[in-house]
C-alpha positions as a Python dict, from the first residue, in 0.01 Angstrom:
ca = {
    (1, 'X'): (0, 0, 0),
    (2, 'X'): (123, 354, -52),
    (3, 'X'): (-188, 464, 119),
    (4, 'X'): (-71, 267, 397),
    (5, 'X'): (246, 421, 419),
    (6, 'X'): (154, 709, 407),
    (7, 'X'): (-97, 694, 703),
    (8, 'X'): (161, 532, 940),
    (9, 'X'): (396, 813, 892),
    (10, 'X'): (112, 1065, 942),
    (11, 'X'): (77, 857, 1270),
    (12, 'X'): (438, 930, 1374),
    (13, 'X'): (559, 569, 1273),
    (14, 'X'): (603, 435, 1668),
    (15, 'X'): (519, 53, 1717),
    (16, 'X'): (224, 23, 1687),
    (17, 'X'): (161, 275, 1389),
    (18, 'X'): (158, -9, 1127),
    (19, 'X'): (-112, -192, 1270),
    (20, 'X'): (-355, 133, 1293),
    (21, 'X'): (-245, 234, 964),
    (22, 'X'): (-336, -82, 851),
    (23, 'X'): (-675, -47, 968),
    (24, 'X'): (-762, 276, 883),
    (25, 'X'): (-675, 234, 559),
    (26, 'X'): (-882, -99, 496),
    (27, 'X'): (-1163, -25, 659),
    (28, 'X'): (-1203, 311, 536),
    (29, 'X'): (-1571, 402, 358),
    (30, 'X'): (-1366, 465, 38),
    (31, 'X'): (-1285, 129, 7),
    (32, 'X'): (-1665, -26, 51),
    (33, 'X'): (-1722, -136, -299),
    (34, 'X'): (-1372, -275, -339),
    (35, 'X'): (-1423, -517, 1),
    (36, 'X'): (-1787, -591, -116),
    (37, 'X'): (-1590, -701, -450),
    (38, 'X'): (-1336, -928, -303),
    (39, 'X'): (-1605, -1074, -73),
    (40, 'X'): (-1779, -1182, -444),
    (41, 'X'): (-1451, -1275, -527),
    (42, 'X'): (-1384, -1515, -241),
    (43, 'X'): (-1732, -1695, -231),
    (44, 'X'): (-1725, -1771, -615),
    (45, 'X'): (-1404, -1928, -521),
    (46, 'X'): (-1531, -2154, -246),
    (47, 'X'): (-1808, -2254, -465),
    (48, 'X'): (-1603, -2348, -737),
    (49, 'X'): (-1340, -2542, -530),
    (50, 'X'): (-1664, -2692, -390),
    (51, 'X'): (-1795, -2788, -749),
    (52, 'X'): (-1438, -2957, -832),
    (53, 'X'): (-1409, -3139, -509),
    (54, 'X'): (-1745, -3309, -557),
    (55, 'X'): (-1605, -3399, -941),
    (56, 'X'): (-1328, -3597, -834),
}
């Protein structure tokens, strides 16, 4: 979030600085290993929701 912030004030904070911010930020190389993470994250979910739907 602070990263964020940051970022969109570097970018002069007009209307649409939020939004680019935004993007940078999360798509940045840095952050590769915490989006391949959250991707893990989100299909174990699925399958587990998956697993419990079929239970009941």
């Amino acid at each position: 979030m602070d990263s964020i912030i940051v970022t969109r004030e570097l970018l002069g904070a007009g209307p649409d600085a939020l939004g680019l911010a935004k993007t940078m930020v999360l798509t940045s190389p840095a952050r590769h290993t915490e989006r391949e993470q959250h991707q893990m994250l989100v299909e174990e979910l699925v399958v587990a929701l998956d697993q419990v739907d079929t239970q009941t």
